[in-house]
C-alpha positions in Angstrom: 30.0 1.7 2.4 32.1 3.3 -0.4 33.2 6.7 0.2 31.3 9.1 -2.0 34.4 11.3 -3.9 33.5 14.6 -6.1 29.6 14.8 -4.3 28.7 18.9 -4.8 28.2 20.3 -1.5 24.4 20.8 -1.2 24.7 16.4 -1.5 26.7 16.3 1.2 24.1 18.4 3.5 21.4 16.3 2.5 23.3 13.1 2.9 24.3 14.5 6.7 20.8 15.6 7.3 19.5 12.3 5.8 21.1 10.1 8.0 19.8 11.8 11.3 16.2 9.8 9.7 18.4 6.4 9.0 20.2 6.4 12.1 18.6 4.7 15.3 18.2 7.2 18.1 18.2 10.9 18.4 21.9 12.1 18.7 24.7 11.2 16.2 28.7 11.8 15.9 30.5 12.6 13.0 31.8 8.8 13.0 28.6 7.4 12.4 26.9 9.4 10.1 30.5 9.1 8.4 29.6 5.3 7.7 26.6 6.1 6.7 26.7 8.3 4.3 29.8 7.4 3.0 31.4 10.6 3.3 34.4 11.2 4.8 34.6 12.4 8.6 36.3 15.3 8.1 33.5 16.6 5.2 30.9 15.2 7.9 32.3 17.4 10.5 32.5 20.6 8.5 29.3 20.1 7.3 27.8 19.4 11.0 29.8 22.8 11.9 28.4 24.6 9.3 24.4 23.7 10.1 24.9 25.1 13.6 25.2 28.2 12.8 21.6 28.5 11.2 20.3 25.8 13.7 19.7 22.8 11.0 21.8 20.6 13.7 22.3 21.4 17.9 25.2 19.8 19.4 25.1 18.4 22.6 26.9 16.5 25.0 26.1 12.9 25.8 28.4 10.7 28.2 31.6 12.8 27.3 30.8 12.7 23.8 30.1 15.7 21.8 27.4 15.0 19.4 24.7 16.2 16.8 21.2 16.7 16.5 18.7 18.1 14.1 17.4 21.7 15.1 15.1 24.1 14.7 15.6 24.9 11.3 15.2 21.5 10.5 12.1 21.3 11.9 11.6 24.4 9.9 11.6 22.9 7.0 9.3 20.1 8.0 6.6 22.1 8.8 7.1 24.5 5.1 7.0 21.2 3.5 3.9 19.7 5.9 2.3 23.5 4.9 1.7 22.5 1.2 -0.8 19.3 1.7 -3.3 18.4 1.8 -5.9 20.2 0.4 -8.7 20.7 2.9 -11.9 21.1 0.7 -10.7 17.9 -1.5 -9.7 15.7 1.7 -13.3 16.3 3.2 -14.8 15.2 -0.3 -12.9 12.3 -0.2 -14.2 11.6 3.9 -17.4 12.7 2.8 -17.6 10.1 0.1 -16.4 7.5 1.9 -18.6 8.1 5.1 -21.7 7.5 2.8 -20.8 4.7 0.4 -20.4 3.1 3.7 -22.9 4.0 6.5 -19.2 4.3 9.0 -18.3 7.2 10.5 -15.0 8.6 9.0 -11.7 10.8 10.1 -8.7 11.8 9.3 -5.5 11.7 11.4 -2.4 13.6 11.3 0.5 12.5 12.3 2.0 15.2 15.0 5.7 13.6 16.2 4.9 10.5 17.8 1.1 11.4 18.5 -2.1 11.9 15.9 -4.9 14.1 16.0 -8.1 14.3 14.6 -7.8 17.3 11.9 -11.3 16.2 9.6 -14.2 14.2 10.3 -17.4 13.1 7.9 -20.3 11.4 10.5 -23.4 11.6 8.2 -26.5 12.1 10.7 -25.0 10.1 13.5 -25.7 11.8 16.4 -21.9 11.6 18.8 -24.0 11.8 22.1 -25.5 7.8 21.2 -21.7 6.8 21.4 -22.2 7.2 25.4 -18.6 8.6 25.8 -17.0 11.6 26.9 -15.4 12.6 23.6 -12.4 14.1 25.9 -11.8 11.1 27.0 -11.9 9.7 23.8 -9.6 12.1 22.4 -7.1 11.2 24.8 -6.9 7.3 24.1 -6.5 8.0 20.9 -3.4 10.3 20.7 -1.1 6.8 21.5 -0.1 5.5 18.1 -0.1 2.2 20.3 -4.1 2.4 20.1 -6.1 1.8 17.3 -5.8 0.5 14.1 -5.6 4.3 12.9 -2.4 4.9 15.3 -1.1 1.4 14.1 -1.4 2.5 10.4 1.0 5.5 11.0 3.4 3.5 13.3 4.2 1.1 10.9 5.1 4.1 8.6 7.2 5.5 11.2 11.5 5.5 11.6 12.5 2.7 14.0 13.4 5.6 16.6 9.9 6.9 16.6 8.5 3.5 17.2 10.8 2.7 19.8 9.3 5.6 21.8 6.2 4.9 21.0 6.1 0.9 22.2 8.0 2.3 25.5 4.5 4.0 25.9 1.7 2.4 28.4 -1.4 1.5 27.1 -3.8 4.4 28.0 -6.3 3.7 30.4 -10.0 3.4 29.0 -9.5 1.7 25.8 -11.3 -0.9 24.7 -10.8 -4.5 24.7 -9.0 -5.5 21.7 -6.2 -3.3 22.3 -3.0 -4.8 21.6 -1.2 -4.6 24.8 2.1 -6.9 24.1 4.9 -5.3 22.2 5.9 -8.4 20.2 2.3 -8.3 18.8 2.1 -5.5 18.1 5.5 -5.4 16.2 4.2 -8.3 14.0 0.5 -6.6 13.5 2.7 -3.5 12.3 5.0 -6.1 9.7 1.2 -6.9 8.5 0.1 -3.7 7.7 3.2 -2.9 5.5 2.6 -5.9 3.8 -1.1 -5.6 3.7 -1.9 -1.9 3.3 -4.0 -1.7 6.3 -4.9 -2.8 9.6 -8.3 -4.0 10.7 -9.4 -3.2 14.1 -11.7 -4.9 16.5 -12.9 -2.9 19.3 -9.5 -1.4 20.0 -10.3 2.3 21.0 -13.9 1.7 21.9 -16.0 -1.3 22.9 -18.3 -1.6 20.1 -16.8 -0.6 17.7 -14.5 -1.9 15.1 -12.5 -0.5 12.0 -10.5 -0.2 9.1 -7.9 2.0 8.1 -5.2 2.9 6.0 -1.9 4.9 5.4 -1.8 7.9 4.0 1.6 9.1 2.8 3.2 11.9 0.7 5.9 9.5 -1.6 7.5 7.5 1.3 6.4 9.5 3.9 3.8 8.7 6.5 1.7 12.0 6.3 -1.8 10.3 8.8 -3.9 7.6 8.1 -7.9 7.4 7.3 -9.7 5.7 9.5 -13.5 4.2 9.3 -15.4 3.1 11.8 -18.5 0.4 11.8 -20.2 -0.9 14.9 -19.3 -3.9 15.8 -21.9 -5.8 15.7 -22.5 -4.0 11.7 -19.1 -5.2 10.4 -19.6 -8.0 8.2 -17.6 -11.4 8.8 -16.1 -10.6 4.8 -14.7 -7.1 5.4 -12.6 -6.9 1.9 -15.6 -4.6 0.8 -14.9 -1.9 3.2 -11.3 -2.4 2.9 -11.3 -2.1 -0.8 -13.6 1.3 -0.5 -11.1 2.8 2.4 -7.7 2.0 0.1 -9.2 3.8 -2.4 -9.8 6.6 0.0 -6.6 6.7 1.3 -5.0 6.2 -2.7 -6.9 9.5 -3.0 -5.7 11.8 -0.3 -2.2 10.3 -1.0 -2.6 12.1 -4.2 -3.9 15.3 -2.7 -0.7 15.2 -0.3 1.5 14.5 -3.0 -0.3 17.1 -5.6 0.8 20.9 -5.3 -1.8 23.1 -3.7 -3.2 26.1 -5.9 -1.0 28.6 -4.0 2.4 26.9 -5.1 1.0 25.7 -8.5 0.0 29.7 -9.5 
């Protein structure tokens, strides 16, 4: 890579910082974020020096080596950016919506490091007690990103790192059938959804039930993913009707993530 020359300082930062989320694993030296970013290594350095002090990078010692991570202030940062979006009143309307143009139940999942949780939920009048599971249990096999069409969504969205530690994950215990259990299958599933848009899901969580769902992202970034579910023995044999409704969804609270909330719009 060409060495960038004359780049102001706040550019250099964000080219270091940057390349923690482009670089495979965890830890870094100044060597290798040197390449790249195409700085220099001693610019790297100063700038890895520099972030220590308000705890944007954490050095720690790895094999000998003395290396970098990203700290607390970086994570910081993440969460005053996560803080803005999305709207919650306009992100149930949009679940709301979607849960009765098509008779599914419909939720919301945020992406929480290399888990998701359930942060919104639109069910109509179906009662959760007729799904004959404890919905702890539930909960549980769900939190995999390995499980689900909904967890398969985000994953695909996800740094190579982040998946790496997720496919080194065991399938949770419980799930149902359709689960994808083999990593090279699922690797290729997750290829499809990027090309695709969104994953269908047949009985992968829960026996009986299949799904559809999709990403939802702020720009480039995987922010959760909407997720509808039909009975199985409801979903129709052409599902591009359902699909079509949940990308439309999902184009909708992508705007609401990427749209400033009233707060920082006053």
């Amino acid at each position: 890579m060409t060495t960038v020359k004359g780049t102001a300082h706040g550019k250099r930062v964000f080219l270091v910082q940057r390349a923690f989320a482009d670089l495979d694993g965890d830890c870094h030296g100044p060597a290798a974020i040197a390449k790249a970013t195409g700085l220099d290594r001693a610019t790297v350095y100063r700038v890895l020096q520099d972030g220590l002090a308000d705890g944007n990078f954490v050095q720690v010692k790895e094999n000998g080596r003395q290396l970098y991570r990203l700290g607390p202030g970086a994570f910081r940062l993440s969460m005053q950016a996560l803080a803005q979006t999305p709207d919650e009143e306009m992100t149930h309307a949009v679940l709301d919506k979607l849960q009765r143009s098509t008779g599914g139940l419909v939720a919301y999942y945020a992406v929480v490091g290399t888990r998701r949780i359930c942060t919104d939920y639109a069910i109509g009048d179906f009662d959760p007690k007729s799904i004959g599971i404890d919905p702890f249990e539930l909960v549980k096999y769900s939190r995999s990103l390995r499980t689900g069409a909904s967890g398969r969504v985000i994953l695909a969205h996800m740094p190579a790192p982040f998946q790496e530690k997720v496919l080194a994950e065991q399938v949770p215990e419980g799930v149902g059938p359709g689960v994808i259990r083999d990593n090279d299958a699922l690797v290729e599933s997750l290829k499809d959804i990027i090309y695709s848009g969104f994953a269908i899901g047949r009985q992968e969580c829960m026996s009986g039930w299949d799904s559809v769902a999709v990403p939802v992202l702020w720009d480039e970034t995987i922010q959760g993913s909407l997720l509808l579910w039909i009975p199985t023995q409801e979903m129709p044999e052409d599902t591009s009707g359902l699909v079509a409704a949940t990308l439309i969804a999902g184009d909708m609270l992508s705007r609401i993530a990427s749209a400033p909330t009233s707060a920082s719009a006053a």
